[in-house]
LUMTI-743162 format. One record per residue (C-alpha): x, y, z; chain. Coordinates in steps of 0.001 Angstrom, whole numbers, plus 500000, padded with zeros to 6 digits. Layout:
<rs>
u_v_w_chain
X_Y_Z_A .
...
</rs>
This chain:
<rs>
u_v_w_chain
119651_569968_715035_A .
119381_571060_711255_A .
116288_572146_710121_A .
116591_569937_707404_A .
115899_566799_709858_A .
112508_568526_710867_A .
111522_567523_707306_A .
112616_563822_707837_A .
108723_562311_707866_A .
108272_563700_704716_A .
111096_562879_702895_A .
111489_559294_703846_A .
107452_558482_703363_A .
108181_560071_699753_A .
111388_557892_698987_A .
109403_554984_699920_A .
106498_555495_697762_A .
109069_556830_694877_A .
110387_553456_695483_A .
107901_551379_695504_A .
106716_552869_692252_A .
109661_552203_690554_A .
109838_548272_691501_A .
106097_548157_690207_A .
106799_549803_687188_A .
109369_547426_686625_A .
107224_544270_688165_A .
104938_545068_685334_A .
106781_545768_682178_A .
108152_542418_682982_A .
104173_540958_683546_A .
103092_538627_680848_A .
100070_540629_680223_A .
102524_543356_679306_A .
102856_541549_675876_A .
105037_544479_673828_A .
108575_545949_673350_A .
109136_549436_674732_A .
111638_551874_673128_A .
114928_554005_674731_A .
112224_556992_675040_A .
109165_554645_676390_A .
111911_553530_679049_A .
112919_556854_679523_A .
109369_558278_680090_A .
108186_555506_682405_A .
110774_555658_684767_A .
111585_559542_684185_A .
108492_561250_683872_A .
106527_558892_685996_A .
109217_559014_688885_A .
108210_563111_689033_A .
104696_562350_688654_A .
104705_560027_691568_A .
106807_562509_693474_A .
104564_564971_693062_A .
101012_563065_693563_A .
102431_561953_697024_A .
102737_565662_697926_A .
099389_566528_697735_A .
098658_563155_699015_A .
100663_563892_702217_A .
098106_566449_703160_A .
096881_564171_706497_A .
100254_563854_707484_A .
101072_567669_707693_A .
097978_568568_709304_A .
098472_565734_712141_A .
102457_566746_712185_A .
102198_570570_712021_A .
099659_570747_714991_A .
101707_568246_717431_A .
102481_570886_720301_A .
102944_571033_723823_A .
101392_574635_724704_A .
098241_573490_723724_A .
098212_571524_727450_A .
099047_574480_729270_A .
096217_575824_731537_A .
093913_577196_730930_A .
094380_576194_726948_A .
094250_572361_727597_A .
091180_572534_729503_A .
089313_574734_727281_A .
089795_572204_724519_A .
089176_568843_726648_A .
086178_570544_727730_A .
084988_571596_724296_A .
085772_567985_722682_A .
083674_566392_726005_A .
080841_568940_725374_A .
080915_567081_721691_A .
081040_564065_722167_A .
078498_564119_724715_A .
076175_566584_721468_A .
076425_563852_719102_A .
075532_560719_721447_A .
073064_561869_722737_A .
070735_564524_720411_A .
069986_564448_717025_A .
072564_565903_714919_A .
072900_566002_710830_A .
074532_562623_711227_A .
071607_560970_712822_A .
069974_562582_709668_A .
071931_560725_707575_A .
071314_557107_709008_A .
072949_554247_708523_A .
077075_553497_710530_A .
077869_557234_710333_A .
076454_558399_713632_A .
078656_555310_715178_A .
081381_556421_713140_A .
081709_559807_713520_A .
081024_559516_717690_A .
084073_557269_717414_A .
085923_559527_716209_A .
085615_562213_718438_A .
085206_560197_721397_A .
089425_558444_720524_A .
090136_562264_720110_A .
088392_563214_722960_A .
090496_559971_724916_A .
093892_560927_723280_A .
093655_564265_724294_A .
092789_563861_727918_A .
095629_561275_727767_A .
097888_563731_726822_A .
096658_566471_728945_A .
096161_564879_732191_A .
099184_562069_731958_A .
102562_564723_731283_A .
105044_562274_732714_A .
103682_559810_729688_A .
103077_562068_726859_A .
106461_561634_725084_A .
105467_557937_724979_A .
101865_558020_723640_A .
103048_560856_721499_A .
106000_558268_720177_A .
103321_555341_719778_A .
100472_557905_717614_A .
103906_558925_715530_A .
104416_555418_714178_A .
100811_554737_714216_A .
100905_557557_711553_A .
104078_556817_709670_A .
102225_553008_710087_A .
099280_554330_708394_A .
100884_555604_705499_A .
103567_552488_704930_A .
100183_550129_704674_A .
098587_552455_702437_A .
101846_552802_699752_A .
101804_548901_700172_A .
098415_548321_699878_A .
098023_550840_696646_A .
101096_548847_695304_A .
099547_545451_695581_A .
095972_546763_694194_A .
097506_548079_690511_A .
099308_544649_690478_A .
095856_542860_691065_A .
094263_545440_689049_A .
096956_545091_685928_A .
096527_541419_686275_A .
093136_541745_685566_A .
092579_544605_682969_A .
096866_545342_681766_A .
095652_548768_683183_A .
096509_551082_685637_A .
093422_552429_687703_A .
089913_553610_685843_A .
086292_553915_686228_A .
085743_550084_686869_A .
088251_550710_690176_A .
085682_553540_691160_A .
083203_551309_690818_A .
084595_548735_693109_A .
084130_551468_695414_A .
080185_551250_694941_A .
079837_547850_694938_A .
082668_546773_697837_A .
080298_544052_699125_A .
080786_542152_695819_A .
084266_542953_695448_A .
085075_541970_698744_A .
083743_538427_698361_A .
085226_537855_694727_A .
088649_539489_696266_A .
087929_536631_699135_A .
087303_534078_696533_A .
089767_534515_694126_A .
093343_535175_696170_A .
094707_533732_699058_A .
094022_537051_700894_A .
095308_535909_704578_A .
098488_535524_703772_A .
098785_538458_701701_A .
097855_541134_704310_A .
099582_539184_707025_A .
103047_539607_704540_A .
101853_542743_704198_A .
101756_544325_707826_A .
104771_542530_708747_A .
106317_544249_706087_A .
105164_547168_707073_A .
105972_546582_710380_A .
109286_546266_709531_A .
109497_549631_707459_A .
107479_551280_709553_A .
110319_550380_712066_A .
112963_551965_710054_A .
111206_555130_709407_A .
110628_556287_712800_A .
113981_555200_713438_A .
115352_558151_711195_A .
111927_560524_711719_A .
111627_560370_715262_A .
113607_563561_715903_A .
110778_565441_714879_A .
108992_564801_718136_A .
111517_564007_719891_A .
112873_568046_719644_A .
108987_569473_718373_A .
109890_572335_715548_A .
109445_575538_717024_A .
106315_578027_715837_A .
109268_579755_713004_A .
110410_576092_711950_A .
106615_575038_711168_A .
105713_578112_709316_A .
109101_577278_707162_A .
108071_573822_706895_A .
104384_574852_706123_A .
105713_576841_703505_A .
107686_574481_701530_A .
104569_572362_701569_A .
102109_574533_700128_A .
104743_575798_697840_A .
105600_572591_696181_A .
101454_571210_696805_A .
100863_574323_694535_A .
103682_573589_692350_A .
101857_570028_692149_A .
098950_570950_690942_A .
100583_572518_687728_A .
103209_569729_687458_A .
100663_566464_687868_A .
098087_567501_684605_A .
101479_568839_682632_A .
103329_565204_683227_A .
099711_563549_682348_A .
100030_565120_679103_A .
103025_563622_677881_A .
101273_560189_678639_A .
100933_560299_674944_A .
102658_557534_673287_A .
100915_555442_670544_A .
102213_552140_672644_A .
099493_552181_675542_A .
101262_550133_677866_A .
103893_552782_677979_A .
101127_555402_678687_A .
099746_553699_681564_A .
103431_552633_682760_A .
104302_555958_682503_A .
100730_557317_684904_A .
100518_557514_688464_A .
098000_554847_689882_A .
096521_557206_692602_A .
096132_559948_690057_A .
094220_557807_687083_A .
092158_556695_689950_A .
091041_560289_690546_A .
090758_561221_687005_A .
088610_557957_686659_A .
086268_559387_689794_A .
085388_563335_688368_A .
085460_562182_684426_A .
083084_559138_685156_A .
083406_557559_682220_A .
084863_553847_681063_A .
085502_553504_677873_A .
083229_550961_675771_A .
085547_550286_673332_A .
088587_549770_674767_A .
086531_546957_677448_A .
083650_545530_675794_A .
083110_542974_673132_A .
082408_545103_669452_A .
080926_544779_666675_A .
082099_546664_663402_A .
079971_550015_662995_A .
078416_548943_660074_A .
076984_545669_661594_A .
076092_547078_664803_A .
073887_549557_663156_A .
072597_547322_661174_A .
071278_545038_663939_A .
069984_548520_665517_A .
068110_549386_662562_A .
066216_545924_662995_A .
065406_546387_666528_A .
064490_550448_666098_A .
061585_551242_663245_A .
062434_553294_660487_A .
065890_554184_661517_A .
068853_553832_658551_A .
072745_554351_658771_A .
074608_555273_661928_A .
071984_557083_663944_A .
068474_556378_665565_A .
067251_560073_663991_A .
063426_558932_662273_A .
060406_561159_662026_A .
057246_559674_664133_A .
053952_560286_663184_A .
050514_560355_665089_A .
047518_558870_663472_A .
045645_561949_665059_A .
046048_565358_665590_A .
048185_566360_668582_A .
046719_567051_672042_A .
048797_569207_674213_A .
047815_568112_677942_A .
050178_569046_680272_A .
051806_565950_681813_A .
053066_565433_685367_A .
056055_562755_685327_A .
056232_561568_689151_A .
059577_559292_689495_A .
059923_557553_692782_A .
062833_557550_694916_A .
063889_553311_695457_A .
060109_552164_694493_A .
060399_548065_694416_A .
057337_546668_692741_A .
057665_544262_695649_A .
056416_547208_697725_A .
052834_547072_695975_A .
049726_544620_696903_A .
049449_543573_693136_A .
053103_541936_693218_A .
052258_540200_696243_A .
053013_542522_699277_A .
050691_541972_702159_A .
051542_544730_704419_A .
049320_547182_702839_A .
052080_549704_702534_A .
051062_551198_699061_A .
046881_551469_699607_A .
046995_554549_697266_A .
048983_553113_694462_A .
047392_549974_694836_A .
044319_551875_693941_A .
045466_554085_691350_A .
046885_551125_689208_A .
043333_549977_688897_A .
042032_553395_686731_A .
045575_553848_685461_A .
047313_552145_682037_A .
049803_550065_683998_A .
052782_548266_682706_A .
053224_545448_684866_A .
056330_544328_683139_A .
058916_546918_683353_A .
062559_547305_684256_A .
064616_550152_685082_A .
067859_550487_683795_A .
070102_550674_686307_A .
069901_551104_690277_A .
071177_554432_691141_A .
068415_557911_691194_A .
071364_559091_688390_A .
070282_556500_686167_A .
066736_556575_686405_A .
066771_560836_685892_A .
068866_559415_682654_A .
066695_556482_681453_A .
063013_558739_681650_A .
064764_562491_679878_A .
067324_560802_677634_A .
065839_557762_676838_A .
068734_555653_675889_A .
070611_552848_677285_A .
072824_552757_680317_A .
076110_553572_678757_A .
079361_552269_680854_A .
080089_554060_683594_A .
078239_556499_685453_A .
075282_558447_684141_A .
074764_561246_681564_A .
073691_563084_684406_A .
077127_563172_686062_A .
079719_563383_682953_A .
081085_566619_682023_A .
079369_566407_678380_A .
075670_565982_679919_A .
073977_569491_678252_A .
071823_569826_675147_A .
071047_566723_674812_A .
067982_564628_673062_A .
065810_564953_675802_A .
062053_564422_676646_A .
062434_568176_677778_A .
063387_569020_674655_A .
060339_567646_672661_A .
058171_569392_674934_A .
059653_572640_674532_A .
059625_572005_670569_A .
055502_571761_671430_A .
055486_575182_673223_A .
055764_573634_677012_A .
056775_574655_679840_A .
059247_573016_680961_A .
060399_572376_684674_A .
062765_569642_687216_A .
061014_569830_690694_A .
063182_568596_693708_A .
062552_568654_697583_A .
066558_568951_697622_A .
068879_570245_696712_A .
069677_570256_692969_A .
072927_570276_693249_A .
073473_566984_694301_A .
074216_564133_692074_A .
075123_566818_689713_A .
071404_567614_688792_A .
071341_571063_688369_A .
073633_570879_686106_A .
072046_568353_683773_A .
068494_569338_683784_A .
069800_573363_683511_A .
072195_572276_680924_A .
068556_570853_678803_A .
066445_573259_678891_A .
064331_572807_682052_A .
063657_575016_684885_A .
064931_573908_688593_A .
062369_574290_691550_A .
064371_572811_694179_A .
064553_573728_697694_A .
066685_576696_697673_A .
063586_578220_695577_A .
061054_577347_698955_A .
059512_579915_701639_A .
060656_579208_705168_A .
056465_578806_705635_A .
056219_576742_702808_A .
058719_573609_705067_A .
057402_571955_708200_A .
059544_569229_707969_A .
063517_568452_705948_A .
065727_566188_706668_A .
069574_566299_705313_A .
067649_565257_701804_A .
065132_567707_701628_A .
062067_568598_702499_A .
059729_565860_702804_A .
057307_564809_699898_A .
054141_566660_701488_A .
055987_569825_701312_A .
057416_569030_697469_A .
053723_568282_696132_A .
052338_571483_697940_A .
054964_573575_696254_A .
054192_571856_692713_A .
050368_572326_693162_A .
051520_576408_693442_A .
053656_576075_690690_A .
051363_574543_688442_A .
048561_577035_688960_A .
050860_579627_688143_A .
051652_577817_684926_A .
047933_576977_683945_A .
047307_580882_684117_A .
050065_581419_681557_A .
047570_579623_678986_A .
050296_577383_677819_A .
050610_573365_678418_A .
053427_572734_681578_A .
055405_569370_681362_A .
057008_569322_685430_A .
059405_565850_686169_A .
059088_565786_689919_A .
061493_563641_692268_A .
060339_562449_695377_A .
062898_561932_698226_A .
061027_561045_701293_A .
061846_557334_700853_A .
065277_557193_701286_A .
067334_556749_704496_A .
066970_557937_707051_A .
063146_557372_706099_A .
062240_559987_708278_A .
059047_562110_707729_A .
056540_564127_709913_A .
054863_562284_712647_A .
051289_561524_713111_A .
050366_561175_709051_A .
051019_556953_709126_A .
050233_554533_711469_A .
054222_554159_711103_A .
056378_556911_713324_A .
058619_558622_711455_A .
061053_558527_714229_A .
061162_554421_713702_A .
063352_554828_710183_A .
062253_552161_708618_A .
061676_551011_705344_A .
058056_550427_705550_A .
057290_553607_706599_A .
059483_555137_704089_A .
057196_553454_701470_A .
054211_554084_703410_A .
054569_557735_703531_A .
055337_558331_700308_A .
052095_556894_699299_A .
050207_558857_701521_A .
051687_561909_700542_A .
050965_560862_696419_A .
047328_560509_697826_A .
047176_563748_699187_A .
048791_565562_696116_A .
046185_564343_693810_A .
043389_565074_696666_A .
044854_568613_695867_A .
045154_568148_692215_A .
041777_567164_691458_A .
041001_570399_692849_A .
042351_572282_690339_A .
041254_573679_686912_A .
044073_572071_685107_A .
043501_568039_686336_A .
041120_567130_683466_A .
043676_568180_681234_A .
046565_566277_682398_A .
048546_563115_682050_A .
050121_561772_685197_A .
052868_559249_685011_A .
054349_557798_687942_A .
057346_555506_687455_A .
060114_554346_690142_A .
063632_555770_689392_A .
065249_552384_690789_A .
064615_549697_693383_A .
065288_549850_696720_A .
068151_546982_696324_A .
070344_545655_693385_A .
072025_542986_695877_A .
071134_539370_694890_A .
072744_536168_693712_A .
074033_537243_689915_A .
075344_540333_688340_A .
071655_541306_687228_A .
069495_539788_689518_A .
066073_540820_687790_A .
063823_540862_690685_A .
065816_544185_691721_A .
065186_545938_688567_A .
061371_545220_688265_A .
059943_548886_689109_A .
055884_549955_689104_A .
055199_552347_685907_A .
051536_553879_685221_A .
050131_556372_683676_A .
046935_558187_684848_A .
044397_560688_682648_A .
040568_559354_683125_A .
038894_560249_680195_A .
041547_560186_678487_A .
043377_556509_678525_A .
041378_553766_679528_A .
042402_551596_682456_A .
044259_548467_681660_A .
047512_546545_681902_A .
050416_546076_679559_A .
051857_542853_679945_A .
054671_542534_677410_A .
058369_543542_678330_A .
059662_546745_678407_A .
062148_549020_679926_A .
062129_552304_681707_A .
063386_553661_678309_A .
060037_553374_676542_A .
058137_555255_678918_A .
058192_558624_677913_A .
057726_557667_674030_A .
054901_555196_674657_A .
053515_558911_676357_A .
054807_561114_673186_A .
052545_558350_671499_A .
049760_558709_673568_A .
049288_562679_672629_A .
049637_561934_668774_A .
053137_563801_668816_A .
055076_564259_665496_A .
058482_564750_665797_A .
061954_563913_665082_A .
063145_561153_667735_A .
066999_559515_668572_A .
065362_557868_671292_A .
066371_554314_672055_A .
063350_553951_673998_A .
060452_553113_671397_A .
056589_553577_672075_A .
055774_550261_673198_A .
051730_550262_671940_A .
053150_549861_668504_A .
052389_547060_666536_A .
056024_546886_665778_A .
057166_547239_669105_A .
059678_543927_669938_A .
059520_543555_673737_A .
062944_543886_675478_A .
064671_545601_678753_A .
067913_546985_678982_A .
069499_546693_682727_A .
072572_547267_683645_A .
074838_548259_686457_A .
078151_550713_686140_A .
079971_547742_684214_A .
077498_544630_683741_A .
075570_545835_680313_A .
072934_543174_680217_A .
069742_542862_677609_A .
066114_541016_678845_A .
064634_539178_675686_A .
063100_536018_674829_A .
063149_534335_678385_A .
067287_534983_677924_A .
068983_537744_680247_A .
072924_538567_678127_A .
075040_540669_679561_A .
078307_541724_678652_A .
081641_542664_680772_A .
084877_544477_680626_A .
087487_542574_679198_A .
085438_541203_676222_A .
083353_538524_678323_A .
079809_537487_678003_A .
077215_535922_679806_A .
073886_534258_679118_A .
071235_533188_681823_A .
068221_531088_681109_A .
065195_532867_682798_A .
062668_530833_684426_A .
059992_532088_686615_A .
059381_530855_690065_A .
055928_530837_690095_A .
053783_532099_693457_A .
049810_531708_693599_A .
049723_534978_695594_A .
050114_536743_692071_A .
048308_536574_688986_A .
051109_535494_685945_A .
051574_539049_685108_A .
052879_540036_688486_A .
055494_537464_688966_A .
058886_538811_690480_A .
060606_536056_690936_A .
063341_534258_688550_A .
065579_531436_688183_A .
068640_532422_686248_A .
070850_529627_685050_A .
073496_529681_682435_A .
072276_529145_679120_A .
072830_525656_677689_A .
073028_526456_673715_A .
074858_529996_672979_A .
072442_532527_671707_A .
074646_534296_668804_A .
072121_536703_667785_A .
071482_537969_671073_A .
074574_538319_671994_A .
075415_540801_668790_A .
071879_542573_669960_A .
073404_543478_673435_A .
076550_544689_671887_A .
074729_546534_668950_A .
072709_548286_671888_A .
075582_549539_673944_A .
078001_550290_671034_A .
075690_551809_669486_A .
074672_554536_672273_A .
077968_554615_673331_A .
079229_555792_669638_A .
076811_558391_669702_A .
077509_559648_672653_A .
080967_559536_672027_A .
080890_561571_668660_A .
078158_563571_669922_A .
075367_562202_667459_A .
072686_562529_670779_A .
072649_566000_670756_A .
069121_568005_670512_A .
067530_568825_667042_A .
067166_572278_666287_A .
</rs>
């Protein structure tokens, strides 16, 4: 047999995807969305250049199938091999049902998924090893399960950019990624909106039916198994051309530069956009959302943001006292629902601590965070500027020196620090908060004495609040005022914590005691902290970075944005409650306010104890951009649509009028115009200056 036949999976799953390519690409040039005329050299590019661009995405994409190919053998069974293996694979499966293991740590389906993994490996093996007379057969049946695999996947990625093009005239960006977040949603709107039985029942018959031809001419590969020489020759004209890809695929993206952009995105491979969509994390305002011109948009921004002119939020702010330098202690919450606390109606008596400290604390009862990932809330309280489309500051590429809270403070001769019970790295943190001027303590920076309990987030809260109480002595001996942003991470699946501090185990993962320990463990940092020489002279703010849900009935469903925010200093700011509405924005600037600070602010976020403070929240998720104001929630969508809900409250006696959570949203009956261009002025606004890099730090 010719060596060349040994290469017969790979070659035939390529010319099918190649194919299938090609009749999309002409599917939609021919889609009445597609409404343009292409030239000789558009043609020429889309079919050309994007034929080697899909050739050479499915190369690195065929990575699974030459790992499951180039390890089919039969000396692996031989004794004593075989057993060693079965045995090893047994002794696995039988580790990860039955102790704890870093998947347990994790929570949720992945201990069930990854036991099922290993337990079909562990059954496929021992078929193989203990059945010889049948392994050509179940070897045969796992073949075109592969080549299966692989057919319903080039379909399936076919059938999505049609859906997708339909929908946007686009091949695959950040609003596909998002799907990915949100695939309860999309699921049910995919359910809704296309006759989806009959699609995926065309669809695995169809790929039935190639599936059927490819083994037909692939089958020789296991049917004569390449010898150890024939799969380091294949192995090698993989990795040569999957190295030869990853030069080719950015060179071929770079002559996606036509000025017609349906020939650009005719010309792209769907698979790759989606990954360039995934690391750059960004969706492009303009090109989505409904716009004003620049002029008007600022304009309406300038009426919303005192003393700001022209096409930036850059004003000076003035105290009507002389600065005070405490140090301040910003506390943000990991998935802290006001629902959680007694004052919003809980009656589980989860939050005793909070509950308590909101009395002697200036609390703003009326607050919304911006989005409803951590990302977003790190974002909202050290940039202080509206959720932009897409994913976070914190995550994009262009995240450093930016107008930050840490920056003001260092401008005041702070110190300046990010405290974490993780590890930094995640969510891209380290880079951001590095990248702006603060100092990481995370928990690469903590003594093996100084952990008695972690879990796959971190160490638990107790542990995080014992480490800042050393840090901060350190820093009140350095006679200069310390600004630390500390993020808890205790209550977050798995919600496990040490035993025997709750009346809750920690080994019951629950919500509850999630929330329950994380109050006990803010009780028992400021037990420590009033200890200290420091606590008269610091500010403590304590703010959720998100809810613990976003699911409900509408795109924004308000009662999952509404987070606790308070700020603690007796003897310094008088207990009482802020009513009006606000967003997680204004926090940090209604603070700056509170210590008299001068300075030059871009902030969105506004001090809210001004008299000429207009109450508003901005809440949004990776594409829904939506503004709170005036009993009216708008919010405003890719392709150019908007939407405005009527907000009514559902009123509960448990809760004085302050504390309501609860909200009828219905669509508005009378269009209202004016906040419709607000929303947009917000979001193109922030988006602009992002874009042009107007939110950079003053010097």
């Amino acid at each position: 047999m010719s060596f060349t036949k040994k290469l017969s999976p790979f070659y035939n799953l390529t010319n099918l995807y190649v194919l299938v390519s090609v009749v999309l690409r002409i599917i939609l040039i021919f889609h009445p969305i597609t409404q343009t005329t292409f030239s000789a050299i558009d043609i020429f590019k889309i079919f050309f250049l994007g034929l080697f661009s899909d050739f050479f995405v499915f190369i690195i994409a065929s990575i699974f199938l030459w790992l499951y190919l180039i390890f089919i053998s039969n000396s692996k069974y031989l004794k004593p091999t075989g057993y060693i293996v079965f045995g090893a694979l047994l002794s696995l499966l039988i580790y990860v049902s039955c102790f704890n293991t870093i998947l347990n740590e994790y929570g949720g389906a992945l201990p069930q998924i990854g036991i099922s993994f290993i337990a079909l490996k562990t059954i496929l093996f021992g078929l193989l090893l203990f059945l010889p007379k049948y392994r050509n057969q179940i070897r045969f049946w796992l073949f075109s399960f592969a080549i299966f695999l692989y057919v319903v996947l080039i379909l399936q990625d076919a059938i999505s950019e049609y859906f997708f093009w339909n929908e946007f005239g686009l091949k695959y960006n950040f609003i596909a990624v998002d799907y990915l977040v949100y695939t309860n949603e999309v699921i049910g709107n995919i359910m809704q909106s296309y006759p989806v039985i009959p699609i995926f029942s065309g669809l695995f018959i169809i790929a039935g039916l190639i599936t059927y031809l490819i083994v037909k001419h692939s089958k020789n590969y296991i049917e004569n198994l390449p010898s150890f020489t024939e799969k380091i020759k294949i192995s090698g004209i993989y990795f040569l051309l999957f190295g030869f890809s990853f030069l080719a695929i950015p060179f071929l993206s770079s002559k996606e530069n036509s000025t017609n952009i349906f020939s650009n995105e005719l010309e792209s491979n769907g698979i790759n956009k989606f990954y360039l969509a995934f690391m750059n994390s960004e969706l492009d305002y303009f090109k989505f959302y409904k716009t004003l011109s620049e002029k008007e948009a600022y304009a309406i921004l300038n009426e919303q943001i005192p003393n700001t002119t022209g096409t930036t939020t850059l004003r000076e702010l003035k105290g009507n006292v002389s600065e005070n330098h405490k140090n301040v202690v910003l506390i943000t919450i990991e998935s802290y629902s006001s629902e959680f606390m007694k004052i919003y109606g809980n009656e589980d008596n989860i939050t005793p601590f909070l509950d308590d400290l909101a009395t002697k604390s200036l609390l703003f009862t009326n607050l919304y965070a911006v989005g409803n990932r951590t990302v977003r809330g790190l974002e909202a309280v050290t940039l202080c500027l509206p959720p932009t489309a897409g994913e976070s500051v914190v995550k994009r590429k262009d995240n450093k020196n930016k107008f930050s809270t840490g920056s003001i403070f260092k401008q005041k001769g702070y110190a300046v620090k990010y405290l974490y019970g993780g590890d930094a790295y995640f969510d891209n943190m380290q880079d951001f908060f590095t990248g702006n001027g603060y100092e990481i303590v995370d928990k690469k920076t903590f003594q093996p004495n100084e952990i008695t309990f972690q879990n796959i987030w971190g160490v638990c809260d107790e542990d995080m609040y014992n480490k800042a109480i050393k840090v901060m002595n350190k820093e009140a001996k350095e006679n200069k005022p310390f600004f630390n942003h500390i993020m808890t991470v205790s209550n977050h699946r798995p919600f496990t914590y040490p035993n025997n501090k709750i009346d809750i185990s920690g080994d019951s993962k629950s919500r509850e005691g999630g929330v329950k320990y994380t109050d006990y463990s803010i009780r028992k940092f400021f037990e420590m902290a009033k200890k200290q020489p420091w606590f008269s002279n610091t500010v403590f703010v304590i703010v959720a970075d998100h809810c613990a849900s976003s699911a409900g009935k509408t795109e924004l469903p308000l009662d999952k944005y509404r987070i606790p925010a308070m700020i603690y200093a007796p003897n310094y700011i008088k207990p009482k409650h802020y009513n009006n509405l606000m967003s997680q924005i204004d926090l940090m600037p209604t603070v700056f306010g509170l210590l008299h600070f001068n300075y030059s602010s871009k902030f969105f976020g506004q001090d809210v104890l001004k008299s000429d403070y207009k109450p508003r929240a901005l809440i949004a998720t990776y594409q829904n951009l939506g503004l709170l104001k005036d009993n009216v929630l708008t919010i405003i969508s890719p392709k150019q649509k908007v939407k405005q809900l009527q907000i009514t409250i559902e009123s509960s006696l448990k809760t004085g009028n302050e504390f309501q959570l609860y909200y009828d949203e219905k669509p508005l009956y009378k269009e209202r115009t004016d906040l419709i261009k607000e929303t947009i002025s917000y979001y193109q606004t922030a988006s602009d200056m992002l874009k042009k890099k107007k939110y950079q730090k003053t010097l």
